[in-house]
Rosetta silent file (secondary structure, phi, psi, omega in degrees, C-alpha in Angstrom):
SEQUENCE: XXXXXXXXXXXXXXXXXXXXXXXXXXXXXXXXXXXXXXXXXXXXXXXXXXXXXXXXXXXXXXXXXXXXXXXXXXXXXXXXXXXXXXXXXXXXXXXXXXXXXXXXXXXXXXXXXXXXXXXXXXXXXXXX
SCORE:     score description
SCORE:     0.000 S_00000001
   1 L     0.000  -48.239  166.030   -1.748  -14.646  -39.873 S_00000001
   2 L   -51.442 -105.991 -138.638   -1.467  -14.285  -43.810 S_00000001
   3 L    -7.170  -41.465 -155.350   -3.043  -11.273  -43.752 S_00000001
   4 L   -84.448  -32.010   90.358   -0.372   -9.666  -41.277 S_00000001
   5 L    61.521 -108.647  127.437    2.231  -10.954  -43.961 S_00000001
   6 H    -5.194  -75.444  111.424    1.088   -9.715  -46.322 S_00000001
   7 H    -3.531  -41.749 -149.998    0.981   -6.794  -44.759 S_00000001
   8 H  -113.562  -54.228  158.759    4.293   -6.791  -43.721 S_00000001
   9 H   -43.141  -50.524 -171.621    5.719   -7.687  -47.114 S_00000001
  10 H   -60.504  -77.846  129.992    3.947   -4.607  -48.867 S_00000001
  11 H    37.498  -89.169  136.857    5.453   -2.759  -45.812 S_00000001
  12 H    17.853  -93.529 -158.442    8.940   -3.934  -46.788 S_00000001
  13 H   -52.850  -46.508 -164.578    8.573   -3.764  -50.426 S_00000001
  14 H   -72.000   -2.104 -149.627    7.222    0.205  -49.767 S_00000001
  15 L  -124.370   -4.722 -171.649    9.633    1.467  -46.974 S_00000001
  16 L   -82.791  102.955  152.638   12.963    0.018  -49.418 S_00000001
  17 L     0.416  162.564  170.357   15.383    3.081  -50.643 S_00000001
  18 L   118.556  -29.302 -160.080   16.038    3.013  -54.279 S_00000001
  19 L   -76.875  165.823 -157.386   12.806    4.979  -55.836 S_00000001
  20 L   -76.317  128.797 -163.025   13.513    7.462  -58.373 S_00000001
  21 L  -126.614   16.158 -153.257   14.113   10.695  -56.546 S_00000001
  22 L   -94.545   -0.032  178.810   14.926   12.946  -59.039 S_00000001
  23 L  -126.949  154.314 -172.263   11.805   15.525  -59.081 S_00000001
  24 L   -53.815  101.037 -177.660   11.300   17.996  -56.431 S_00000001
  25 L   -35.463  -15.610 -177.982    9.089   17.298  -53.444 S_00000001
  26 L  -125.615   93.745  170.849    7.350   20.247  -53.512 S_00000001
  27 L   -61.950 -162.478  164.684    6.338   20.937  -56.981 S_00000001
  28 L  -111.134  -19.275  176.498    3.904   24.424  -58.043 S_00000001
  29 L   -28.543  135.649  164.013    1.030   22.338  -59.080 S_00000001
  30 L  -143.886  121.484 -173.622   -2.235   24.331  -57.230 S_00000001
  31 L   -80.397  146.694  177.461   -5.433   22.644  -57.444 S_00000001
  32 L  -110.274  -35.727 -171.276   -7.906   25.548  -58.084 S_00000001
  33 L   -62.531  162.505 -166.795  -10.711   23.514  -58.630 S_00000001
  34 L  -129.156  120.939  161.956  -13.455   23.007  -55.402 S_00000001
  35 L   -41.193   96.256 -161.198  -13.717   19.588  -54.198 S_00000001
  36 L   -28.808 -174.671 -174.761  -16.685   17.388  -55.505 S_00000001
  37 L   -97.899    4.181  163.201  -19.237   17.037  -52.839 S_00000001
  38 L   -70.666  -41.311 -134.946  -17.684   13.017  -52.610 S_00000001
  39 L  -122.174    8.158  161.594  -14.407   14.113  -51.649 S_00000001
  40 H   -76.041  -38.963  174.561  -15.227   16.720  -49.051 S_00000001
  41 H   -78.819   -0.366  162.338  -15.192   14.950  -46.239 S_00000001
  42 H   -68.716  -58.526  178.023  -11.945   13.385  -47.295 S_00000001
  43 H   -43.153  -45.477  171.145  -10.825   17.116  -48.138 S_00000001
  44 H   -87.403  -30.287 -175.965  -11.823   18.333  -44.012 S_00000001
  45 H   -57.771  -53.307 -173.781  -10.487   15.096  -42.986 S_00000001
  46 H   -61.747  -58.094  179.576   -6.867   16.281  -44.618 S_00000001
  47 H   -38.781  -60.392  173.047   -6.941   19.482  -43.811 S_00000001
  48 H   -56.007  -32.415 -165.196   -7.243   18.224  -40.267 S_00000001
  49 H  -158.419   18.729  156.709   -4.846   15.937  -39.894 S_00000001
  50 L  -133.987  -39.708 -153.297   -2.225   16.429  -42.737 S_00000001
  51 L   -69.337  -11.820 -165.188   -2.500   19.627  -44.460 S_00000001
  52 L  -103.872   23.116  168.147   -0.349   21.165  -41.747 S_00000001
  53 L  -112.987  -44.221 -151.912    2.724   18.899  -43.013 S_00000001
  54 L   -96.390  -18.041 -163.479    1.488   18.358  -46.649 S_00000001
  55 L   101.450  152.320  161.763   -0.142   21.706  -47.266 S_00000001
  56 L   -75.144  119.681 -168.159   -3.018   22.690  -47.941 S_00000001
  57 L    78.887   37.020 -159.579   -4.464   20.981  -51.301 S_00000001
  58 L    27.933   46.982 -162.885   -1.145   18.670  -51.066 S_00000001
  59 L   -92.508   -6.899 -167.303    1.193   21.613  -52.465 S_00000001
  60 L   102.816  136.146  134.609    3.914   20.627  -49.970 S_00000001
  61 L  -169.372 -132.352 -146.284    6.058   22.757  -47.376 S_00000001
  62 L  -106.698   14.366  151.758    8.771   22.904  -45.712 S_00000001
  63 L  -117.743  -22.298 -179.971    7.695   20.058  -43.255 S_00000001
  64 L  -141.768  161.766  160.709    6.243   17.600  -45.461 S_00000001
  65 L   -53.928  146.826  178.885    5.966   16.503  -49.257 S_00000001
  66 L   -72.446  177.348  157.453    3.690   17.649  -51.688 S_00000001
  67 L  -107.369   15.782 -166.039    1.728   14.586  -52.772 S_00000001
  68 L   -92.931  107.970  177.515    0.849   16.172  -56.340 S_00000001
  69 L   176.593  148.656 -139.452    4.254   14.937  -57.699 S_00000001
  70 H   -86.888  -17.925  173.546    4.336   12.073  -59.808 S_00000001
  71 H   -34.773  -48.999 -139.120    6.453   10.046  -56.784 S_00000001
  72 H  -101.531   34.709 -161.065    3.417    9.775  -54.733 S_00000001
  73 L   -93.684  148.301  175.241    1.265    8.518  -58.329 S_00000001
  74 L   -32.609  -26.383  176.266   -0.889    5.318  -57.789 S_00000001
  75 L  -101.922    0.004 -178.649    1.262    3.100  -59.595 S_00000001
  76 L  -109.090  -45.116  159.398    4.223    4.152  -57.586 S_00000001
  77 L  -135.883   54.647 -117.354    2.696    4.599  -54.099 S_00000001
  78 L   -78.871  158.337 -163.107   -0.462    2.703  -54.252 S_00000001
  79 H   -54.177  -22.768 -177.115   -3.723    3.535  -52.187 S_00000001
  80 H   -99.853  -68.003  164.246   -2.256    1.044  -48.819 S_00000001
  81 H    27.851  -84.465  153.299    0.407    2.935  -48.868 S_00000001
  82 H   -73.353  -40.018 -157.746   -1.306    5.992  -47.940 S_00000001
  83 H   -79.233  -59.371 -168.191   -3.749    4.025  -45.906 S_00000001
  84 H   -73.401  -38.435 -173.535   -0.436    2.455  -43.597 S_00000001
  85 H   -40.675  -46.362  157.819    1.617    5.682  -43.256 S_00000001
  86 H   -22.438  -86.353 -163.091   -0.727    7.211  -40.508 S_00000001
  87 H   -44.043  -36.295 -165.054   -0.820    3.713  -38.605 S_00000001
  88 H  -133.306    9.268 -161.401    3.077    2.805  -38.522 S_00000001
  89 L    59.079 -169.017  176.417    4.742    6.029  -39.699 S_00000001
  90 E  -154.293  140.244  179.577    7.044    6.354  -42.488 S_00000001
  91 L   -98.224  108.611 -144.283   10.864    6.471  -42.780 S_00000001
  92 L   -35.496  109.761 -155.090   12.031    9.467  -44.758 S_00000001
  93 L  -137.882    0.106 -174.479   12.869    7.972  -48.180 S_00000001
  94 L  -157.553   15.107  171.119   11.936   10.559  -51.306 S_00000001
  95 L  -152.043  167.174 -178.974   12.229   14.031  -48.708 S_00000001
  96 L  -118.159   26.488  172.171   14.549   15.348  -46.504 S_00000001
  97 L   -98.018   24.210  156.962   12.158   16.525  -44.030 S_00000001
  98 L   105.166  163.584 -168.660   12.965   13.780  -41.466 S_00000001
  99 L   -42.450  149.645  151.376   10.606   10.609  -40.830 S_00000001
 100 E  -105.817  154.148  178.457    6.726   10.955  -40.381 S_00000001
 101 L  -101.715  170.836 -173.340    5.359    9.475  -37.159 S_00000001
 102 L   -63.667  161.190  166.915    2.118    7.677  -36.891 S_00000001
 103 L  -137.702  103.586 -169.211   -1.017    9.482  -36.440 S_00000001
 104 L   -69.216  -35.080  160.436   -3.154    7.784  -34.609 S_00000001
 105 L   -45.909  -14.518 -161.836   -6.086   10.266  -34.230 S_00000001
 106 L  -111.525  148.985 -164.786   -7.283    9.992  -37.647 S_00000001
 107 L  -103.795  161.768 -173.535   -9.828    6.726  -38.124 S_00000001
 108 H   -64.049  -29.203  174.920  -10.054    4.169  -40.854 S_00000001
 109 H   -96.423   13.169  159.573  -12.766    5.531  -42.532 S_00000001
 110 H   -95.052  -41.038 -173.993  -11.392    9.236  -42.759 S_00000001
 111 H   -36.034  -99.585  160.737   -8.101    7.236  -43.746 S_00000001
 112 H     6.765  -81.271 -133.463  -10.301    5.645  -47.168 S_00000001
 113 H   -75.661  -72.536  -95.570  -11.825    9.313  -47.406 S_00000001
 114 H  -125.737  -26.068 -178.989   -8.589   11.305  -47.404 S_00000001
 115 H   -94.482  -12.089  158.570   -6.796    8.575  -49.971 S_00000001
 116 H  -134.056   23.751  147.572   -9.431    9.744  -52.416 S_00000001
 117 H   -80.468 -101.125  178.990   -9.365   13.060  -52.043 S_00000001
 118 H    -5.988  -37.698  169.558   -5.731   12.867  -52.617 S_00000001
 119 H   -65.097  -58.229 -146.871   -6.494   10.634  -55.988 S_00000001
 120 H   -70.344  -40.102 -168.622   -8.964   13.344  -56.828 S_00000001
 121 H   -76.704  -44.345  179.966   -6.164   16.247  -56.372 S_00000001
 122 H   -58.744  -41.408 -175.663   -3.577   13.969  -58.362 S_00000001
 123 H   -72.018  -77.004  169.187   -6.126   13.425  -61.212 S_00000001
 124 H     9.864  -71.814 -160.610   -6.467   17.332  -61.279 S_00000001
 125 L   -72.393   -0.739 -163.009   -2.977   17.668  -61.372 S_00000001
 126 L   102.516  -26.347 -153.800   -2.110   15.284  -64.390 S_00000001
 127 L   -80.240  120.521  163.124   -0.880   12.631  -62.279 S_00000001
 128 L  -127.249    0.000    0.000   -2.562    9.306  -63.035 S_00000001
């Protein structure tokens, strides 16, 4: 029962209007670099089940955010975060390309994999 709580606060606290919105969702960052061999199977997992909102390499498009923008940085949208969006959706709060809904096909341990391939592409990018 904590746990779900817990849970629910972070939930809350992450889904409340207000965050600084002032840089573009889709930035030009392009990772160039080839994905260690930890972060590949994060890397097919995304591809699979994001990349065709977020882009390929998180650049962003014209359905979803990139995530290489400083919005989506660790201290700002912390790994459960990314971990809960899938599972409950999310309601459109730093883009204007309308809510995402859950996606249930993707499993908790490509979830884990796919939150640090995303870290990996952010550290690339500058973003820590």
């Amino acid at each position: 029962m904590t746990r779900w709580i817990a849970v629910s606060i972070l939930v809350i606290l992450w889904l409340l209007p207000g965050c600084n919105t002032d840089e573009p969702g889709n930035p030009t960052t392009v990772i160039n670099a080839k994905a260690p061999e930890e972060h590949t199977n994060g890397e097919a997992a995304f591809n699979r089940y994001c990349a065709m909102c977020h882009g390929k390499g998180a650049t962003g498009t014209d359905h979803g955010p990139s995530f290489l923008s400083r919005i989506y940085a660790p201290d700002h949208h912390g790994d459960s975060a990314f971990l809960l969006a899938p599972r409950i959706g999310v309601r459109a709060h730093h883009w204007s390309f309308g809510d995402m809904p859950k996606i249930q096909a993707v499993s908790e341990a490509e979830l884990k994999e796919i939150v640090g391939y995303i870290r990996w592409l952010q550290r690339e990018a500058g973003i820590k």
